[in-house]
C-alpha positions as CSV (number, residue, x, y, z in Angstrom):
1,X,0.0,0.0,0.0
2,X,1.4,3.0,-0.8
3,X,1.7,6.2,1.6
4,X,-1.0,8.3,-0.5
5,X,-3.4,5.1,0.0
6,X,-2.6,5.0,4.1
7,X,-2.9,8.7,4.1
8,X,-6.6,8.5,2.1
9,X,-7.3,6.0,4.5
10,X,-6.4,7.6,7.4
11,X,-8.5,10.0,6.4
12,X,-11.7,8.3,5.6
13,X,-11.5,7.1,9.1
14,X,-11.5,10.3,10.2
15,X,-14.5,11.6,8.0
16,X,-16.4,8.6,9.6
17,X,-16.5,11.0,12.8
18,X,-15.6,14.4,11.3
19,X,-13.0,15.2,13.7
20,X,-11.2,13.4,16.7
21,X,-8.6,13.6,19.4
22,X,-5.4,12.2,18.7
23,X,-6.2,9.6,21.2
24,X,-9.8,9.1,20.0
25,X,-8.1,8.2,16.4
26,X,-5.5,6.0,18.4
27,X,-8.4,3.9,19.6
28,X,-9.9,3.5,16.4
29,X,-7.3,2.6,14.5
30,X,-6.6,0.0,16.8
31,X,-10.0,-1.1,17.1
32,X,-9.7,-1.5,13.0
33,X,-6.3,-3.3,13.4
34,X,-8.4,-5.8,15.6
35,X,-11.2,-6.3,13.6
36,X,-9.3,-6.9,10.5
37,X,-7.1,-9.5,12.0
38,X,-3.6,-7.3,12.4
39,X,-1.5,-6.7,15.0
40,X,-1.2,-3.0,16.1
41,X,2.1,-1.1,15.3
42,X,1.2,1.9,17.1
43,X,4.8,3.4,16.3
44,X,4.2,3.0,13.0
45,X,0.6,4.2,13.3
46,X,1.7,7.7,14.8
47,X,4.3,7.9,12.6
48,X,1.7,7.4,9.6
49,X,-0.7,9.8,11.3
50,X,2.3,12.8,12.0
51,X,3.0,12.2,7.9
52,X,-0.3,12.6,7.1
53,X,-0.5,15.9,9.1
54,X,2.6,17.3,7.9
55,X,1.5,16.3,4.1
56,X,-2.1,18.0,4.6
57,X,-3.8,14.7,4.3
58,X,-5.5,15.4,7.6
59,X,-5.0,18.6,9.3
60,X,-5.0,19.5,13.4
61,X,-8.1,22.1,14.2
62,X,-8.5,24.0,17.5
63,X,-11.8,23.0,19.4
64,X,-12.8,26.7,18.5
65,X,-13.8,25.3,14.9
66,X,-15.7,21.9,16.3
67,X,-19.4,22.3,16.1
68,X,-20.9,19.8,18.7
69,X,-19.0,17.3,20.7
70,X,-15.6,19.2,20.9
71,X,-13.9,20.4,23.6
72,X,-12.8,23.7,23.1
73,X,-9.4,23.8,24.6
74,X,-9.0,20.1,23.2
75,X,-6.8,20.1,19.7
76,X,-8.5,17.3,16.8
77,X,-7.7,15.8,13.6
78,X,-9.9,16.5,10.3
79,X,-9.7,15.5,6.9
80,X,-7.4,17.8,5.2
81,X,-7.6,19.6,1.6
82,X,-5.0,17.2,-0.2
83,X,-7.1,13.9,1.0
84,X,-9.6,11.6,-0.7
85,X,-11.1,9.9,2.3
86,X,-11.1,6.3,1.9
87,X,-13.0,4.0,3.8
88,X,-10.8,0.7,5.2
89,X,-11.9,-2.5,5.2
90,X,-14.0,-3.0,8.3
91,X,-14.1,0.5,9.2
92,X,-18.0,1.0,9.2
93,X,-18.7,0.0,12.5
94,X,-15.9,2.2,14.3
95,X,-18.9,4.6,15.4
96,X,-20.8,2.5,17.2
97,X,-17.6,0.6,18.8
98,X,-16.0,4.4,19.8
99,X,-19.3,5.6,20.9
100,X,-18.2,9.0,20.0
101,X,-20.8,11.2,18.2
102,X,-19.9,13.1,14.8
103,X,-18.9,16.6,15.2
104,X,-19.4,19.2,12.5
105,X,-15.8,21.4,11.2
106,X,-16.3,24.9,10.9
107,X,-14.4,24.8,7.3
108,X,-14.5,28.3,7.5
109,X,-12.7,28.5,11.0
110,X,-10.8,25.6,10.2
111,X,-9.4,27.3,6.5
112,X,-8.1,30.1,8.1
113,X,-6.3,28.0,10.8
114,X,-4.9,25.9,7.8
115,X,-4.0,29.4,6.2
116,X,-1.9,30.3,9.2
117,X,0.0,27.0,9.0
118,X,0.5,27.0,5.1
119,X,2.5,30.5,5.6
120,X,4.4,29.0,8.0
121,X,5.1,26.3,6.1
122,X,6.1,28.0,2.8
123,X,7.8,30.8,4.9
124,X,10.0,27.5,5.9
125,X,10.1,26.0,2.5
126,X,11.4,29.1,1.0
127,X,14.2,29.6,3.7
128,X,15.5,26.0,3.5
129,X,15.7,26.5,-0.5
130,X,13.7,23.1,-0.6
131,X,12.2,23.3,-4.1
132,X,10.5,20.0,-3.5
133,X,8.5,21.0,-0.3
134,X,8.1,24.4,-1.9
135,X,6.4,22.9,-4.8
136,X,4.4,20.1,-2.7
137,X,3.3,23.6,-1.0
138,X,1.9,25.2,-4.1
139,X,-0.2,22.2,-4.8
140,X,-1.6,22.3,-1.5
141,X,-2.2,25.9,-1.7
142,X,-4.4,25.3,-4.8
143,X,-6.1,22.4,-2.7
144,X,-6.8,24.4,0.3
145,X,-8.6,27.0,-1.7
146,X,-11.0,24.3,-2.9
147,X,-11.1,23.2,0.1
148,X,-12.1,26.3,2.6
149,X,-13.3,29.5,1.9
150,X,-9.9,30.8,2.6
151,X,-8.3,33.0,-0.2
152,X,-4.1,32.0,0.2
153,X,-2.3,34.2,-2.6
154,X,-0.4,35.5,-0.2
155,X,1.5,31.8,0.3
156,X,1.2,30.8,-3.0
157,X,2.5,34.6,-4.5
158,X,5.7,33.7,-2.3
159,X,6.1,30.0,-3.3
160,X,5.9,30.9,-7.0
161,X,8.5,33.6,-6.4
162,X,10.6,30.5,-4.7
163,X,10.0,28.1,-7.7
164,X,10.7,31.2,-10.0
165,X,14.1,31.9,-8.1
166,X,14.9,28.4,-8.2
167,X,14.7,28.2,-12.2
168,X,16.4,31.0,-13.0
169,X,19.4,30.3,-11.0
170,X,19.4,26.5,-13.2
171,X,19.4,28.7,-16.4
């Protein structure tokens, strides 16, 4: 399975619930593990799940932007705008097994908060004249966008500029 496919997965688990703690996703990944006849690797698991994040797979969102069921001091897990949720095998009955209601992301709220983290991201990207991550960025600025009502020319004018940079200095 490749990592895209783990990642899409990880995320359809997710948009089973909406959003969920760290631990709450912990639990059902498990719980999946379990009723598809595996042996947890929870190193392996967080290490997927921290990939995921830092690839916009899924994407961390303050309670603040939570409608129902979240805690607002509490920080949760959503889909994120580079994902196509996939549904794993046996994953269906997680809700019922977590007993954890679905809770409603303010995409609104939650675009901005990706916004903030994009900026800081490129703003990263272009410092550490990674071309690669700066162009993984762009994509993902063009995703988010789609994604959020969230207007990010700001990160994208400064990643193009990188990109930009970058080819001219080849030339």
């Amino acid at each position: 399975m490749s990592e895209r496919e783990t990642y899409d997965e990880l995320a359809g688990v997710l948009d089973l619930f909406g959003a969920l703690t760290r631990e709450e996703l912990r639990r059902a990944l498990v719980e999946l593990a379990y009723k598809q006849g595996r042996e947890t690797d929870e190193t392996a698991l967080s290490a997927a799940v921290e990939d995921a994040v830092a690839e916009y797979y899924l994407v961390e969102c303050a309670g603040e932007a939570i409608d129902g069921g979240g805690d607002a001091d509490a920080t949760f897990l959503t889909v994120g705008p580079v994902a196509f949720p996939t549904l794993p095998p046996n994953a269906e009955d997680l809700p019922h097994i977590l007993d954890v209601e679905r809770r409603t992301v303010d995409r609104e709220t939650l675009g901005e908060q990706v916004h903030e983290r994009l900026l800081g991201d490129a703003a990263r990207a272009v410092a550490a004249e990674d071309g690669e991550r700066v162009d993984h960025l762009l994509d993902v600025s063009y995703d988010l966008e789609a994604w959020a009502p969230v207007d990010v020319a700001d990160a994208r004018t400064r990643l193009d500029e990188a990109l930009q940079d970058k080819s001219a200095e080849r030339q």
